[in-house]
C-alpha positions as CSV (number, residue, x, y, z in Angstrom):
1,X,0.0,0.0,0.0
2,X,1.6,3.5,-1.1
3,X,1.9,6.1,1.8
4,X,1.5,9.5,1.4
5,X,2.8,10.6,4.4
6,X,6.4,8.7,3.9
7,X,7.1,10.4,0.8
8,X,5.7,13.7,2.2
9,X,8.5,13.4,4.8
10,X,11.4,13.1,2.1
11,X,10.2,15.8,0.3
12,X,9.4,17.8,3.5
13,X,13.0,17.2,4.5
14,X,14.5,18.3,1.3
15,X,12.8,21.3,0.8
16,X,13.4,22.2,4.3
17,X,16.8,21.7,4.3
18,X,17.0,24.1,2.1
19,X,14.6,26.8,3.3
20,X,17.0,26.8,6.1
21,X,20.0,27.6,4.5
22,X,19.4,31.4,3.6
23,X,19.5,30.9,0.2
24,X,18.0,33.4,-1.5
25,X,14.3,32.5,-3.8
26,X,14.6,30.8,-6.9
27,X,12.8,31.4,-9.3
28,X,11.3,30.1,-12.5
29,X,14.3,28.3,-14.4
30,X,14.8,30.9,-17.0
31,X,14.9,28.4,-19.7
32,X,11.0,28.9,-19.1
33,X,10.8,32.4,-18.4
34,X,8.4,33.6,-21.2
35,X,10.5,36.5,-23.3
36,X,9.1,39.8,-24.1
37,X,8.0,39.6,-27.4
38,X,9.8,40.8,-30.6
39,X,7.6,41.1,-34.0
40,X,7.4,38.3,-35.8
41,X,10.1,37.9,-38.2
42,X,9.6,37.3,-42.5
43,X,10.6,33.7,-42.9
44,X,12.0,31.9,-45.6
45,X,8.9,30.1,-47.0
46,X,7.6,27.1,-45.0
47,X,6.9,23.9,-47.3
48,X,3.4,22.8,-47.2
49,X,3.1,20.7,-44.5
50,X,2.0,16.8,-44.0
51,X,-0.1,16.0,-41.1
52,X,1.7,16.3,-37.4
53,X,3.0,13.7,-35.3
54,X,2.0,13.5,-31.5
55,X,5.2,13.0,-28.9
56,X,3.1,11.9,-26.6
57,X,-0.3,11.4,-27.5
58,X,-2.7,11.3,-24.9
59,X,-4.3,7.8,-24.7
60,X,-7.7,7.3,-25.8
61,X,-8.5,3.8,-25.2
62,X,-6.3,0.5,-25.2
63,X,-5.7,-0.8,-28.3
64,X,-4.3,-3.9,-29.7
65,X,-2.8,-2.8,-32.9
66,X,0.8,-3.9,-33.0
67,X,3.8,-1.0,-33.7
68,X,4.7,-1.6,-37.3
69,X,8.6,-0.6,-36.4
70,X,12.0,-2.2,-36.8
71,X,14.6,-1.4,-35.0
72,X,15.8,2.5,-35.3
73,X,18.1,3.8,-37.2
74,X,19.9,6.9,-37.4
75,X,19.3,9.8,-39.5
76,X,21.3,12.8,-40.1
77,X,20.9,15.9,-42.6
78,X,23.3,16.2,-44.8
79,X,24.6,19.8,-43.9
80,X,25.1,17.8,-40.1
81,X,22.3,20.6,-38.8
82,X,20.2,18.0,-37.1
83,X,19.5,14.5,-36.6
84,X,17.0,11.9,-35.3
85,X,16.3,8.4,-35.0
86,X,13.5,6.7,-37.1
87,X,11.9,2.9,-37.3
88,X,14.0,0.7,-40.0
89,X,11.5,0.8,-43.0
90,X,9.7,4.0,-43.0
91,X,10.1,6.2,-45.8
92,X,12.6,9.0,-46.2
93,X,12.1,12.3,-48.4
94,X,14.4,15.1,-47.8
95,X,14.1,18.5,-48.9
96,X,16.1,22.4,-49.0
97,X,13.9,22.9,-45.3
98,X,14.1,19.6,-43.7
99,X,12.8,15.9,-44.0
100,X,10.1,13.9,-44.0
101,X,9.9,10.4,-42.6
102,X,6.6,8.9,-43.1
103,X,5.2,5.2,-41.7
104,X,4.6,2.9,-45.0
105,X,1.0,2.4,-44.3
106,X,0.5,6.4,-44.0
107,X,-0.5,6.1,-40.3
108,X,1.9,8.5,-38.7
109,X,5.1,10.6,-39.7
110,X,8.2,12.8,-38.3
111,X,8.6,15.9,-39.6
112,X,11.9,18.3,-39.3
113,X,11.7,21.8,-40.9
114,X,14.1,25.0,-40.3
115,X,13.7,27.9,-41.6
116,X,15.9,31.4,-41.5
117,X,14.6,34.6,-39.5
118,X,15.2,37.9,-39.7
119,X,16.3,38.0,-36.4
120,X,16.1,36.8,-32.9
121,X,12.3,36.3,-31.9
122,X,10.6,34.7,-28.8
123,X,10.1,30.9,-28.7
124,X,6.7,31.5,-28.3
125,X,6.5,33.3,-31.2
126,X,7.6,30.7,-33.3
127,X,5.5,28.7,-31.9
128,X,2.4,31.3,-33.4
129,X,4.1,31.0,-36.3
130,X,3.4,27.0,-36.4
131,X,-0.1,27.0,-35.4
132,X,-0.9,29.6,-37.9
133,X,0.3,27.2,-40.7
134,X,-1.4,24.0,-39.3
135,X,-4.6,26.3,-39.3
136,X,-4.0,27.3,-43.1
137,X,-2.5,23.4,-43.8
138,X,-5.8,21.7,-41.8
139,X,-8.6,24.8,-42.2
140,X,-11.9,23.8,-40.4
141,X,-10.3,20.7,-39.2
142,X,-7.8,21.7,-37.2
143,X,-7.7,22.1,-33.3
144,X,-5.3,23.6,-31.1
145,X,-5.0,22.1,-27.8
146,X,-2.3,24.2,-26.0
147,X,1.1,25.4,-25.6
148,X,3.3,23.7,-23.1
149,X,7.1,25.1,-22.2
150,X,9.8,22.4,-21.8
151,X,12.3,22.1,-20.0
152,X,15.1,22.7,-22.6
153,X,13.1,26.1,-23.1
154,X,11.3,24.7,-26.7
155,X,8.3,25.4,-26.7
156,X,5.6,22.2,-27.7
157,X,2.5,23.1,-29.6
158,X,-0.2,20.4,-28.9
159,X,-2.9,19.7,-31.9
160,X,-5.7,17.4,-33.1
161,X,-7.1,17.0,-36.3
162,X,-11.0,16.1,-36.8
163,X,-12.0,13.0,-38.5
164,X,-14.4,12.9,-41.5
165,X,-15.7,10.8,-43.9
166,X,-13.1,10.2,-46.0
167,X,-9.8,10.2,-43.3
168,X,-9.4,9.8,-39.7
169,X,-8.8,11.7,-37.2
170,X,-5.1,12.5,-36.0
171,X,-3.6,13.6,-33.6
172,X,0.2,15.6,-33.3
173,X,2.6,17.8,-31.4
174,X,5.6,20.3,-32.6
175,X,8.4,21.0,-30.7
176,X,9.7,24.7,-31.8
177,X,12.6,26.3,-31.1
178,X,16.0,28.6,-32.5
179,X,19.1,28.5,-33.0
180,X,21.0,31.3,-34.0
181,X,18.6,32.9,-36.7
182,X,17.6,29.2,-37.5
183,X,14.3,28.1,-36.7
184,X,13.5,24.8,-35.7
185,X,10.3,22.4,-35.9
186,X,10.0,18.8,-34.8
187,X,6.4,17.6,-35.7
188,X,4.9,14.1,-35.3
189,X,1.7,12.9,-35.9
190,X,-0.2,9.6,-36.1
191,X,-3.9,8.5,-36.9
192,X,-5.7,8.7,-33.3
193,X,-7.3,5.7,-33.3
194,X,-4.0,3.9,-32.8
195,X,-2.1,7.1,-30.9
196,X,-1.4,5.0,-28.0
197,X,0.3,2.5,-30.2
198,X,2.7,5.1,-30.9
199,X,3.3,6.8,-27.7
200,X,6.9,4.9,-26.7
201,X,8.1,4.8,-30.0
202,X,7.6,8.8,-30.7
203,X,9.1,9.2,-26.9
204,X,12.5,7.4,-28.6
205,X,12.3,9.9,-31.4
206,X,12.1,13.0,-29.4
207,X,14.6,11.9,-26.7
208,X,16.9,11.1,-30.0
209,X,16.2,14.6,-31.9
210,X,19.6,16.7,-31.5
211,X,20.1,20.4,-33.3
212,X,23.2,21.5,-33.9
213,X,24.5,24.3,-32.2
214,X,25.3,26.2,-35.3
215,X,24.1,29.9,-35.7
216,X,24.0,31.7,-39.3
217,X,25.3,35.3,-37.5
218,X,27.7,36.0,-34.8
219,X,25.7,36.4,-31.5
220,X,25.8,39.8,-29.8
221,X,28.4,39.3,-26.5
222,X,26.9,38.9,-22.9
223,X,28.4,38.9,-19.9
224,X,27.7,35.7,-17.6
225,X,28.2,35.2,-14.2
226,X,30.5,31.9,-14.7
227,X,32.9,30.9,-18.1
228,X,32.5,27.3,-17.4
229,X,30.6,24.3,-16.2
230,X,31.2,21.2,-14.8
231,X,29.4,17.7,-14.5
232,X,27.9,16.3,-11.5
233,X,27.4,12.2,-11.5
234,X,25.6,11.3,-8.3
235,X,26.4,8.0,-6.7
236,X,22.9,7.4,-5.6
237,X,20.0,7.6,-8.1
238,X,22.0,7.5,-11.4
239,X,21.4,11.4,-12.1
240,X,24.1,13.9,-13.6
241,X,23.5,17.5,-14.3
242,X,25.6,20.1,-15.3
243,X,27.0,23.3,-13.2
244,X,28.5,26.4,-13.2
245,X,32.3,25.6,-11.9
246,X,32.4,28.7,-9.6
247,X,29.2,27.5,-7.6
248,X,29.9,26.2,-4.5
249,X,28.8,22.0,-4.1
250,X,26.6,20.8,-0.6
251,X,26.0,17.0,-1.0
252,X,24.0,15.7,1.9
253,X,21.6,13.4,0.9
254,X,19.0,13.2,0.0
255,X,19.6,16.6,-1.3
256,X,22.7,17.8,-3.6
257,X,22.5,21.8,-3.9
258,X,24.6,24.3,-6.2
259,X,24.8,27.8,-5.0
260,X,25.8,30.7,-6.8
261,X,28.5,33.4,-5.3
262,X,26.5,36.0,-3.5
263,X,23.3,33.3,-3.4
264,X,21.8,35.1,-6.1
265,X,20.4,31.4,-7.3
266,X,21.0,28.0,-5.9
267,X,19.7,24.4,-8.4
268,X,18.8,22.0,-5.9
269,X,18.1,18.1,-6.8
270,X,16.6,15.5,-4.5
271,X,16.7,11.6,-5.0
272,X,14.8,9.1,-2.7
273,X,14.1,5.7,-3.1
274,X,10.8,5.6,-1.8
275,X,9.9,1.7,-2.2
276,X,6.4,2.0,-3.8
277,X,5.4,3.5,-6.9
278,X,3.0,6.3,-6.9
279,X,0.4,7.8,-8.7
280,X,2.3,10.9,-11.3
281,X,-0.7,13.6,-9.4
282,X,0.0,12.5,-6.1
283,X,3.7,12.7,-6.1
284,X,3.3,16.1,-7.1
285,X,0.8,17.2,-5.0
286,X,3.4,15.6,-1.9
287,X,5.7,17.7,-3.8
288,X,4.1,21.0,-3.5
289,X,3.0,20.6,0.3
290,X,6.2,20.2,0.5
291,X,7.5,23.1,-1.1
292,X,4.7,24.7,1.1
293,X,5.7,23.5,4.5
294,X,9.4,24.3,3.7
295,X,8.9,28.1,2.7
296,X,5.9,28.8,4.9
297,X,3.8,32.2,4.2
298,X,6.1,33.3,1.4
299,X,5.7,30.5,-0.5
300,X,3.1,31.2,-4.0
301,X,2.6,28.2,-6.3
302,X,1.6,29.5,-9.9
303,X,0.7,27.0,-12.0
304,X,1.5,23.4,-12.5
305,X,2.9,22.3,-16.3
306,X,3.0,18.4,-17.4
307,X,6.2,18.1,-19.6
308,X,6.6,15.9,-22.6
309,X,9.1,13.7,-20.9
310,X,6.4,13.0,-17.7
311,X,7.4,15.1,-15.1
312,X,5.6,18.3,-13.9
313,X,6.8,21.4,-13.5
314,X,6.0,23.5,-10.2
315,X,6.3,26.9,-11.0
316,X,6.1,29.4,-7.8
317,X,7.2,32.2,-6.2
318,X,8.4,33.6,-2.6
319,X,7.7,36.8,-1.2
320,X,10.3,38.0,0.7
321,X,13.1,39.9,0.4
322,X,14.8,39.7,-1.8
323,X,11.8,38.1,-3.9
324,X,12.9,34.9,-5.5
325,X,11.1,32.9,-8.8
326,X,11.7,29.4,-8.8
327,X,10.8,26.0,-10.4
328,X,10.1,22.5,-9.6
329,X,10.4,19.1,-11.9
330,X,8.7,16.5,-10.2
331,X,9.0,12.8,-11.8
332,X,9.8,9.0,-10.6
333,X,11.5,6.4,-12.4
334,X,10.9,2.9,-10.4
335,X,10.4,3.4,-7.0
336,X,13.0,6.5,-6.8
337,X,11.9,10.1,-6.3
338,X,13.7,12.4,-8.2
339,X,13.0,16.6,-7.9
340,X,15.1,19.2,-9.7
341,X,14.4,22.6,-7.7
342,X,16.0,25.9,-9.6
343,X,15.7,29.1,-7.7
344,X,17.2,32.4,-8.3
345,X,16.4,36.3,-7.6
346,X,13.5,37.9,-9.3
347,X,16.1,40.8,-10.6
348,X,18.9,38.4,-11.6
349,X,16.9,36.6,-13.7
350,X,17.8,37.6,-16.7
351,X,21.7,37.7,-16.3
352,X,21.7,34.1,-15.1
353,X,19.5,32.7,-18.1
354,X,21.7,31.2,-20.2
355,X,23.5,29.5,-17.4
356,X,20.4,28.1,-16.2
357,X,19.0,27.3,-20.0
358,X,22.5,25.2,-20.0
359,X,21.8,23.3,-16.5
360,X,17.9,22.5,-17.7
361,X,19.2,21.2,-20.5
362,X,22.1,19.0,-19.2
363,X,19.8,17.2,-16.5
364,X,19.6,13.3,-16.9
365,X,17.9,10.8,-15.0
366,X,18.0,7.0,-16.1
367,X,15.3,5.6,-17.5
């Protein structure tokens, strides 16, 4: 039988442990933060676009369609810009903005397209961009069901399709984001009668997608508040994360904590084997009482985001001085309890973005 209080008492002591140490509030990981927006920039044309794939599309019912897959195989673009891996056997069409790779029975593809901007714009302006095609692509059909920030600071635009007479409804999600002056769409789609069928196999493909970190202009200089990172492997819980080197390192399990100089932002990550499995909601609701408990009256939760690899996101505040913005992933893998906490000073946010885009980006947990 799972108990709710056990876990509560992990999490309580992690969060605790670190209301106590004066660290200053941490805020949203800024690799979420939403940026001010820019106008929308005159892209190079956008092919017309083939139905979108869903990362993870939400189950409908269990079905007992089998996965027509082999096993996956690597594919790269030949200018080296991105790559992915794909089921053995599905068909491959390349073009001047991207690829195609398309199931042989037509029930569900993986699209890649880039195209160049005029400039630097907001993720989530690219991500307007998108859903304004699908709209024009799909016309009375086509259904937007939300945009969702990840963790790497893409941002995923979730979509349906309706069905009619003469196709079936689908289902699909794209993944947009920029690099340099290069924007970036991963979309995937599949025929929602079998979605579920999907799900793991499109997981593989997203956790495989890699963009090269090429840009078409040199970037303006910033100053940062570290040069360089390193790598942190923990013993326990089979997690590694990147850090800035100057931070200072506190490893007392179950918590590992990375502070900045002056504790303008601190990344905190707790691992507990808790020896049950829970259900995803109630780990996070544990998680945010404890979050709660461990800041007391200052503590503000804003809004709770599911993620496309299966955590959720805590996003909150705490009023105090100085105010602090700060983020939770929540997730477990077996019976262990894993929770990345990012916190850093509502008027540092800005200067430690990048650093904290890196970190976001660099956290792994085993499967």
């Amino acid at each position: 039988m799972r108990t709710r209080t056990f876990s509560l008492i992990i999490v309580l002591g992690l969060v605790l442990g670190l209301a106590g140490c004066g660290v200053p509030g941490i805020s949203q990981p800024t690799a979420t933060t939403a940026p001010t927006s820019t106008p929308r920039p005159t892209s190079t044309p956008r092919p017309t676009s083939t139905p979108a794939p869903t990362a993870t599309p939400a189950p409908t019912a269990t079905q007992e369609a089998s996965l027509p897959t082999g096993d996956l195989v690597e594919y790269v673009y030949p200018d080296g810009r991105f790559s992915l891996s794909y089921p053995e056997g599905w068909d491959v069409s390349e073009n001047p903005a991207g690829v195609i790779i398309e199931e042989p029975n037509q029930e569900a593809f993986v699209r890649v397209l880039f195209y160049e901007l005029t400039g630097s714009i907001s993720n989530e302006d690219l991500a307007d961009i998108a859903n304004t095609q699908l709209k024009e692509d799909y016309g009375d059909d086509y259904i937007e069901e939300g945009f969702v920030p990840q963790r790497d600071g893409s941002i995923r635009l979730d979509y349906s399709i309706a069905e009619r007479q003469d196709a079936p409804g689908r289902t699909g999600q794209i993944f947009v984001e920029q690099h340099g002056t290069t924007a970036y769409e991963l979309q995937l789609e599949v025929n929602a009668d079998v979605a579920t069928t999907y799900q793991d196999l499109f997981e593989e493909i997203i956790d495989s997608y890699r963009v090269s970190e090429v840009t078409t202009s040199d970037p303006e200089p910033t100053e940062e508040p570290v040069s360089g990172f390193e790598t942190y492997v923990a013993t326990e819980g089979g997690y590694s994360i990147d850090y800035p080197a100057d931070w200072s390192v506190n490893d007392t399990p179950p918590n590992v904590q990375f502070l900045a100089p002056g504790n303008e932002a601190l990344i905190q990550i707790t691992y507990s084997d808790i020896g049950a499995t829970l259900e995803h909601d109630q780990l996070v609701d544990i998680a945010s009482e404890g979050l709660k408990s461990g800041f007391g009256d200052a503590y503000v939760e804003e809004e709770r985001v599911p993620q496309a690899d299966g955590s959720t996101r805590i996003d909150f505040r705490l009023e105090q001085d100085p105010e602090l913005t700060g983020s939770a992933w929540v997730e477990q893998r077996g019976t262990g309890l894993y929770m990345l906490m990012i916190l850093v000073q509502v008027d540092k946010v800005e200067e430690y973005q990048s650093i904290l885009e890196h970190v976001l980006g660099s956290y792994s947990v085993p499967e």
